[in-house]
C-alpha positions as CSV (number, residue, x, y, z in Angstrom):
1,X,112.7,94.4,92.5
2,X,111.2,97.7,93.6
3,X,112.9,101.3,93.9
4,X,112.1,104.6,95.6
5,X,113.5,107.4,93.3
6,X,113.8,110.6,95.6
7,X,114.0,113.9,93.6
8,X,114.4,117.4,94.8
9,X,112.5,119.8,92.5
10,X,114.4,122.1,90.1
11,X,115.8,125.2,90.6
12,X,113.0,128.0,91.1
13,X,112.2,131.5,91.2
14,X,113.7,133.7,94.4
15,X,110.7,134.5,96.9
16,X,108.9,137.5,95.5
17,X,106.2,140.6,97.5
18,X,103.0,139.4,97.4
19,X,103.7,135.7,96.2
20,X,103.5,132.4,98.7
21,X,106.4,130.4,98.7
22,X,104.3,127.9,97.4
23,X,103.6,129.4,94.0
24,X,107.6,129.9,93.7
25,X,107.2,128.4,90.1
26,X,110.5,126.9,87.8
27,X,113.1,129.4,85.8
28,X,115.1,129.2,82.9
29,X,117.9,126.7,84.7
30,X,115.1,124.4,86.5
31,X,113.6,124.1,83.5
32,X,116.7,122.3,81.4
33,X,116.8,120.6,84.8
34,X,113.7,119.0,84.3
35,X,114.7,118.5,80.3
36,X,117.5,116.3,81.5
37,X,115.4,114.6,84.5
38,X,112.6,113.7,81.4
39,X,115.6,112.2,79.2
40,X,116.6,110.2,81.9
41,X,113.4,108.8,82.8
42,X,112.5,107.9,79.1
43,X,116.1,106.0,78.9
44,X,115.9,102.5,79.9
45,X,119.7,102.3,81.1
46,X,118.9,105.2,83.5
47,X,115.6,106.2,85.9
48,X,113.7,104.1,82.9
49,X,115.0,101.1,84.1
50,X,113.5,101.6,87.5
51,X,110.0,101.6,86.4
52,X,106.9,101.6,86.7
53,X,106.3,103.9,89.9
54,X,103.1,105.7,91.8
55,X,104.5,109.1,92.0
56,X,103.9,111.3,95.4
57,X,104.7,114.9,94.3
58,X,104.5,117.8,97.0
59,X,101.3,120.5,96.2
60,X,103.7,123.6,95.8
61,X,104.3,124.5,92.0
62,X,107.6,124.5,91.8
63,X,107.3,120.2,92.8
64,X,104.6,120.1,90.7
65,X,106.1,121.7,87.6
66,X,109.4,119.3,88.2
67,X,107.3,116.1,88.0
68,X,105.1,117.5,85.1
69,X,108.0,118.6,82.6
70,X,110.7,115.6,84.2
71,X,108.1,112.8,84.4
72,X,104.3,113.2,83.5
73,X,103.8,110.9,80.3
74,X,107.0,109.0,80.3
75,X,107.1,105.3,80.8
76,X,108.9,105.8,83.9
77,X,104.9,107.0,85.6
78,X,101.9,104.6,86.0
79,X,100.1,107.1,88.7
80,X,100.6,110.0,89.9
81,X,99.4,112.0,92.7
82,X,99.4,115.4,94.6
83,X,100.0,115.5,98.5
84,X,99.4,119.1,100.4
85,X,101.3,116.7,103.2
86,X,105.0,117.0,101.3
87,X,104.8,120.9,101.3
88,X,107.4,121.8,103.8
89,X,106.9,125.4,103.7
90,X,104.4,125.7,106.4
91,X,105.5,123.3,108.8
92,X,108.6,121.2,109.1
93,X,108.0,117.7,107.0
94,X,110.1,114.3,108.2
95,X,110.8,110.9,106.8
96,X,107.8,109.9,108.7
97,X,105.3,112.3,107.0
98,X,107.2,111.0,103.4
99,X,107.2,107.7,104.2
100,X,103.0,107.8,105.4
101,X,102.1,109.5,102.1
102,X,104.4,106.6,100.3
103,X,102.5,103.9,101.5
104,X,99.0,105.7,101.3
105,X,99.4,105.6,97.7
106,X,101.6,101.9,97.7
107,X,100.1,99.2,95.4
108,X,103.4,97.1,96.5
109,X,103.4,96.0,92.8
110,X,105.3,99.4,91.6
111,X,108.1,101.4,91.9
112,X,108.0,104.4,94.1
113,X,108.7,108.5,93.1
114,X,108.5,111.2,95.7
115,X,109.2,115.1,94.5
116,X,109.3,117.0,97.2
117,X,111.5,119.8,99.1
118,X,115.2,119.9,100.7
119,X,116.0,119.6,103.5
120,X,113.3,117.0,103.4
121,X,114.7,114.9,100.5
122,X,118.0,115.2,101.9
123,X,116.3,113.4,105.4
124,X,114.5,111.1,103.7
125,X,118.0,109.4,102.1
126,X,119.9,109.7,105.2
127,X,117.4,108.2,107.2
128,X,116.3,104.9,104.5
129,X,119.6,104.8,102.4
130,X,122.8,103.1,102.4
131,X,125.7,104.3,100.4
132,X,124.1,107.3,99.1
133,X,126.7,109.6,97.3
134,X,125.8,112.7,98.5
135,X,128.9,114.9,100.0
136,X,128.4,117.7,101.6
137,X,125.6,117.8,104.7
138,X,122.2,118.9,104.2
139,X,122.9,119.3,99.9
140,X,120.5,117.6,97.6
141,X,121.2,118.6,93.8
142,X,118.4,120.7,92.4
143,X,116.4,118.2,90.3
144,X,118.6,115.5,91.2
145,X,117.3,112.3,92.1
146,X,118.5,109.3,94.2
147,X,117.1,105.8,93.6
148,X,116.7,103.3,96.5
149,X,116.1,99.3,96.4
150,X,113.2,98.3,98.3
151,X,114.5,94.7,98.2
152,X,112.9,91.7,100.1
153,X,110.9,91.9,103.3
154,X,112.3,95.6,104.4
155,X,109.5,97.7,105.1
156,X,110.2,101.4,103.3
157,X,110.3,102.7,106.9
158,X,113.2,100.7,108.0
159,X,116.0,102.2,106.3
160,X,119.0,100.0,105.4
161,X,117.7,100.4,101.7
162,X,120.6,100.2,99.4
163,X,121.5,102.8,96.9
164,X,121.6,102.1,93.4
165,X,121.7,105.5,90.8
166,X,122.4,109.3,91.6
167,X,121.3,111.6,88.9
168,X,122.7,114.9,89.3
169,X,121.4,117.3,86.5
170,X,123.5,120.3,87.9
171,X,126.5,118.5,86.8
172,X,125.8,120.5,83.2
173,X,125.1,123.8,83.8
């Protein structure tokens, strides 16, 4: 069985004069974020178990610095890459730009990881999932993460993909 784990990036740094929103980079609170995100991909009852994946993780720092202290070097992660395409601050990014840069990088024998953005994340479980447990509309839990199955003949794409873990680090602080 396959998955697609979804995860927002960690809580980061206000916009600041002079600074891109790109190079927003992680505080104090994303950062424990990312400490509970790394615990539960090294735990083989939680993200662990839904291993190995090719990780897809948005250019912008603050996506970059969630995968690297939440994931880079764990079991979870076979591959990794970097995609300038996820970064939703210059243009609006959809399921179908996540799903493209999903499959560039696909070697259909792995799990799946995308970091990227709300309200992209957000779009991307409404649109594939099934039962995801997220309440209120448009919220994705700062370094949370929602895990898909990419069971059978279902092409990512489709949708109808049923879900089957919500991590929600937030729930501590």
């Amino acid at each position: 069985m396959r998955y697609l784990i979804v995860v927002r990036h960690a809580s980061a740094e206000d916009p600041q004069p002079g600074r891109g929103d790109a190079e927003r980079a992680l505080t104090k609170k994303g950062r424990r974020q990312c400490a509970r995100l790394r615990d539960w991909a090294e735990d083989p009852e939680a993200l662990g178990r839904f291993g190995p994946v090719t990780a897809v993780v948005s250019a912008a720092t603050r996506t970059r610095e969630t995968f690297e202290r939440g994931f880079a070097g764990t079991t979870l992660v076979a591959e990794s890459f970097e995609s300038a395409a996820l970064y939703n601050g210059r243009r609006h990014v959809g399921v179908a730009d996540v799903v493209a840069e999903l499959l560039a990088h696909d070697v259909a024998d792995r799990s799946l990881l995308v970091v990227g953005h709300n309200p992209t994340v957000r779009e991307v479980v409404d649109a594939l999932g099934v039962g995801v447990p997220l309440t209120r509309e448009a919220w994705f839990p700062k370094g949370g993460a929602v895990v898909l199955e990419l069971g059978g003949e279902r092409p990512i794409g489709a949708g109808g993909h049923r879900c089957v873990g919500f991590f929600d680090p937030t729930s501590e602080d």
